[in-house]
C-alpha positions in Angstrom: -46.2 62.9 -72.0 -44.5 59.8 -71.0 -41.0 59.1 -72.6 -40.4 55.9 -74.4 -37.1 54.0 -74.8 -36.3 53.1 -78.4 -35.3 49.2 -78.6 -33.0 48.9 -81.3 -32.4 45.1 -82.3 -28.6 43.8 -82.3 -28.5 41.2 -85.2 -26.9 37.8 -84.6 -23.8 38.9 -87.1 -22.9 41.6 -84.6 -23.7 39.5 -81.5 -21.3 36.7 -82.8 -18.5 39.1 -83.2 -19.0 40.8 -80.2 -18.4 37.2 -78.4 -15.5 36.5 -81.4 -13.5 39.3 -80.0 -14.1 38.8 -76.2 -12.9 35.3 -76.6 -10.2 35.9 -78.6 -8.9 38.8 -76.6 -9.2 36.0 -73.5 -7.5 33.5 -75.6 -4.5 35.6 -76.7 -4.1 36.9 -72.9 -4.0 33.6 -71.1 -0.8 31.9 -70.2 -0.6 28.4 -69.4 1.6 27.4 -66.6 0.2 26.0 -64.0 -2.7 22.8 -63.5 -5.6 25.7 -62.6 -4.9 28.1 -65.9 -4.7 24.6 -68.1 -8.3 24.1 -66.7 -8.7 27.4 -67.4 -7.6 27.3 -71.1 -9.4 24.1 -71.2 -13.2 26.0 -70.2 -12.5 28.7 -72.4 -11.3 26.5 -75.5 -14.6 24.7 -75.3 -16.5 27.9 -75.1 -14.3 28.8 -78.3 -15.7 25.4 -79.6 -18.8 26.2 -78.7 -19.0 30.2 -80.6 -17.5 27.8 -83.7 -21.1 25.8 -83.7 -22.7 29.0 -83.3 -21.2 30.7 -85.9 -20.9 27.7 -88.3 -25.1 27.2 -87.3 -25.4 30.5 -88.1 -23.6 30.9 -91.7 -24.5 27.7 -93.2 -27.7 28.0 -94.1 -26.8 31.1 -95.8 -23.9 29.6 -97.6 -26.0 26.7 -99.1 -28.3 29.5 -100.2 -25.8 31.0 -102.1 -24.2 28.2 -103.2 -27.6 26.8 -104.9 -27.7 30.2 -106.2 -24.2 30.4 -107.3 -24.7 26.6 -108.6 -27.2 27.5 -111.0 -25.3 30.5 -112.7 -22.7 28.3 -113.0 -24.8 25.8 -114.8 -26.3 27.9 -116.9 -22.6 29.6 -117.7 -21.6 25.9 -118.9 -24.6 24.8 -120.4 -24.1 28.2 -122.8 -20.2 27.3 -122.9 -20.5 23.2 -123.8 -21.2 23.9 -127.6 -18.8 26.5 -127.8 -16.0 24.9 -126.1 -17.0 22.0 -128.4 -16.5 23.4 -131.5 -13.6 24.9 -130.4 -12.2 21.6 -129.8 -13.6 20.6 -133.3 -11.8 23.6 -135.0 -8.0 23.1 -132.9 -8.5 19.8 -133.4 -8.9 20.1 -137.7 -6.1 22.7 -137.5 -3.5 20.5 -135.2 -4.2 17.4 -137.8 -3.4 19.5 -141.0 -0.4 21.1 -139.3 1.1 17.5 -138.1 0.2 15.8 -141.3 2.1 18.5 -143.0 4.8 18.5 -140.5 5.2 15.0 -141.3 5.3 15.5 -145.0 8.4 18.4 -144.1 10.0 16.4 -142.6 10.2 13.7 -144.9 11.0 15.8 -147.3 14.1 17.1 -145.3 14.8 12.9 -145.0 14.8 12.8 -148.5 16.9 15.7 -149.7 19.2 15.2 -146.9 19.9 11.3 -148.2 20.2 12.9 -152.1 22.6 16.0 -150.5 24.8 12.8 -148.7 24.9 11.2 -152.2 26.2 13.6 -154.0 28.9 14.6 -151.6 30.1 11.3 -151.0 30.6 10.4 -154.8 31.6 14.0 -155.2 34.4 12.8 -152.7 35.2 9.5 -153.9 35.8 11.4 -157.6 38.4 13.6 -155.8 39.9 10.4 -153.9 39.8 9.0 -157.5 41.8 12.2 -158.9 44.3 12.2 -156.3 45.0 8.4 -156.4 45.9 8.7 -160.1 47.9 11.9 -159.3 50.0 9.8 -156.2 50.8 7.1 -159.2 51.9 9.8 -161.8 54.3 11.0 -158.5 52.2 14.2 -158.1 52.0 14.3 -154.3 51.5 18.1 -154.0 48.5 17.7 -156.0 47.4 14.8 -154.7 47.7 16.0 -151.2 45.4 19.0 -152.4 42.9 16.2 -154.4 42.6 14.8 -150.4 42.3 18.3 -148.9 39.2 18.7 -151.2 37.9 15.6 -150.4 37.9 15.8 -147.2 36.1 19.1 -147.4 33.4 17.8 -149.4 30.0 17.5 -147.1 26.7 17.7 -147.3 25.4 21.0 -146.4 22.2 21.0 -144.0 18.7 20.8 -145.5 15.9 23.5 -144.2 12.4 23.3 -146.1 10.0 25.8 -144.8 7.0 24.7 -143.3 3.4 25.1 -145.4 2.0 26.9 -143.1 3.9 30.2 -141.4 4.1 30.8 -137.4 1.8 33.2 -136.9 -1.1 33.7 -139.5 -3.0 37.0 -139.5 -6.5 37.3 -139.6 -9.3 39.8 -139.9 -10.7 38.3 -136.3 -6.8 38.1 -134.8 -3.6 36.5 -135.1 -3.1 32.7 -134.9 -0.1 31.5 -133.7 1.5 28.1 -133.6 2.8 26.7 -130.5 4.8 23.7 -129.9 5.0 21.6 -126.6 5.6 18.0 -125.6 3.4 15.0 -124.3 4.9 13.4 -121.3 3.2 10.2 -119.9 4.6 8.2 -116.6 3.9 4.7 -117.6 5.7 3.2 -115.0 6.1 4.9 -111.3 8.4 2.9 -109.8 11.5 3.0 -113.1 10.7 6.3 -112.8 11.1 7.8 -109.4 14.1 5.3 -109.3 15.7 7.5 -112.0 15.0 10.5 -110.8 16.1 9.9 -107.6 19.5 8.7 -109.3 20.2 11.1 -112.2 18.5 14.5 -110.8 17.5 14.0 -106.6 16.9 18.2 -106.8 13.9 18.3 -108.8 12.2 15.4 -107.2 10.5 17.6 -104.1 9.0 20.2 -107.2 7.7 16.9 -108.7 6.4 15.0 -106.5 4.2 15.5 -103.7 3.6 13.3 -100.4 -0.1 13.9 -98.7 0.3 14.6 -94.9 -3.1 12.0 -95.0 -2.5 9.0 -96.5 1.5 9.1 -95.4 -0.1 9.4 -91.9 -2.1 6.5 -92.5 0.7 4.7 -94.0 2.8 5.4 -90.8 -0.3 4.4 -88.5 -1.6 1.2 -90.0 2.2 -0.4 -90.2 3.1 0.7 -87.0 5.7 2.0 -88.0 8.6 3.5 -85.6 11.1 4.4 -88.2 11.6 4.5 -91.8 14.4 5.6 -94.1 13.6 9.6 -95.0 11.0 10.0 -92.7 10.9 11.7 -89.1 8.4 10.1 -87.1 7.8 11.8 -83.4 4.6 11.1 -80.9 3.5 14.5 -80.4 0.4 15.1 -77.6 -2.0 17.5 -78.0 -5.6 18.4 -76.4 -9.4 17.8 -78.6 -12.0 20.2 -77.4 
């Protein structure tokens, strides 16, 4: 009975890291010092260049598959979303207009009864000025002294009205709860880098941020050699 060998297939994944790791163990093991090993390192970073074509050759296909299939789940996840987030936007919408209309009328309010509270306390002072002014002519100046005291105690105290709606509402479905936060829109760059610069330099690098690519470019297509906050060096390096 004659004996026969079993071929078993090595699949291209496997084959690509096999030559992944013989090239990287090459690559962390070389030292460049001389002419001949930066030829070397030369050959064996185009060979690197070359696996990276393989590999790339390799996986793409198979990422575009996936990605077509991943595409379509997610267009099918925001197709069944659109209405939804819609009518959310509807609803917060509605909500946000009652709550600012009626914010509005609060704060009126507080306008109003804040002007009326003034009112009273001024004439409320000017009837104790009155008192102590006749009390300084009948030569009462201990009492008058006190009429003054009063008067110019007399103020207007502050003026709360609670809002229509409370915080947090709870309902059978969950709470809803109010939150309040600002608009902030830069509608002119330069005034306003300018002042930052000048009134708080420490935030400016958390809100600004320069692109490496278009400050390149910047650099490149004015020839520039130096420029005020920049560091601009020639550096060399090799293209495989």
């Amino acid at each position: 009975m004659t004996a026969q060998a079993q071929v078993i297939a090595i699949s291209p994944e496997v084959e690509l890291e096999a030559k992944c790791l013989s090239l990287y163990e090459q690559a962390t093991s070389l030292t460049v010092s001389n002419p001949e090993t930066y030829a070397a390192a030369g050959e064996l970073g185009k060979g690197l260049k070359a696996l990276e074509k393989e590999i790339t050759e390799y996986f793409e296909p198979l990422r575009i598959a996936a990605k077509a299939n991943y595409d379509a789940v997610l267009k099918k996840k925001n197709d069944e979303l659109a209405p939804v987030t819609e009518a959310m936007g509807i609803v917060r919408t509605s909500m946000n207009t009652y709550l600012q209309e009626q914010d509005r009328i609060r704060r009126e309010e507080e306008r109003k009864a804040r002007i009326a509270a003034e009112e009273v306390a001024k004439k409320e002072r000017e009837r104790l000025e009155a008192q102590a002014l006749k009390a300084m002519e009948k030569g009462k100046d201990e009492k008058a002294e006190s009429l003054m005291e009063k008067a110019e105690n007399v103020y207007a105290a502050p003026v709360n009205i609670a809002p229509v709606v409370d915080k947090t509402i709870r309902t059978a479905a969950g709470n809803i709860t109010q939150a309040k936060d600002i608009k902030v829109t830069v509608m002119q760059l330069i005034p306003f880098l300018l002042e930052l610069c000048e009134k708080n330099p420490g935030a400016v690098p958390n809100l600004i941020k320069v692109n490496d690519g278009p400050l390149k470019a910047f650099v490149k297509t004015n020839g520039l050699r130096a420029f005020k906050g920049l560091v601009i060096e020639e550096v060399s390096g090799v293209r495989f």
